[in-house]
N, C-alpha and C positions, 0 to 999 in steps of 0.2 A: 250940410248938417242943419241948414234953419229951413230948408223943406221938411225934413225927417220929421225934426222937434216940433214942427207947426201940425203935423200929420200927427201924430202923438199928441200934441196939447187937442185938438180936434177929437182925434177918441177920447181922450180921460173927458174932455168933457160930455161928448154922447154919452156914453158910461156914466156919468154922473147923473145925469139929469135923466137918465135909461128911458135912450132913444133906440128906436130900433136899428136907426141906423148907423149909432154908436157901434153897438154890439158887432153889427156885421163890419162895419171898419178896422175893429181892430182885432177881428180874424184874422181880414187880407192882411194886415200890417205883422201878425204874427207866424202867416205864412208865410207871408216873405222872409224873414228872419229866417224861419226854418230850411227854406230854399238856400239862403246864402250861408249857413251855416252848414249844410248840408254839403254845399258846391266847394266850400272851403277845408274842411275836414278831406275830402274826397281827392280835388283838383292840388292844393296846397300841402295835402298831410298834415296838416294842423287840428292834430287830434282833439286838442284842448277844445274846438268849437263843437264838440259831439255834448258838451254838459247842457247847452242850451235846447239839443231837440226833445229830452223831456222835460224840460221846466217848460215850455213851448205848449209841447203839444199836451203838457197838463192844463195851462191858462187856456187854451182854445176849446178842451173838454172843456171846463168850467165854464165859458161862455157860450156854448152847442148847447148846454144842458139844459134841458123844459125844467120850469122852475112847478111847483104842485099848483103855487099861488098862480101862477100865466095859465096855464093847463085849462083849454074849454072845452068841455064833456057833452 
């Protein structure tokens, strides 16, 4: 758990300070989520983890998305 939380405090703060490498970190950290949540629902029957693949893959839209202001034309 104090890897997870340390990998977590490491993107909020990319995110904060909106680094690029923020962003892209806590993709993988939310794909992962989606993967074990996935494997878990699936492997386990523990349907209850199917609520997190769209709050998931709504936060990973939200952070994919080209913002107008980033956007070079």
């Amino acid at each position: 758990m104090l890897i997870i939380g340390a990998a977590c405090a490491a993107a909020a703060f990319g995110l904060a300070k909106n680094l690029p490498w923020g962003r892209i970190f806590a993709v993988i950290i939310l794909a992962v989520n989606l993967i074990g949540d996935s494997i878990n629902a699936f492997v386990r029957h523990d349907l209850r983890t199917l609520i997190g693949i769209p709050i998931g893959g709504a936060m990973i839209f939200y952070l994919l998305k080209v913002r107008t202001s980033e956007r070079k034309d």
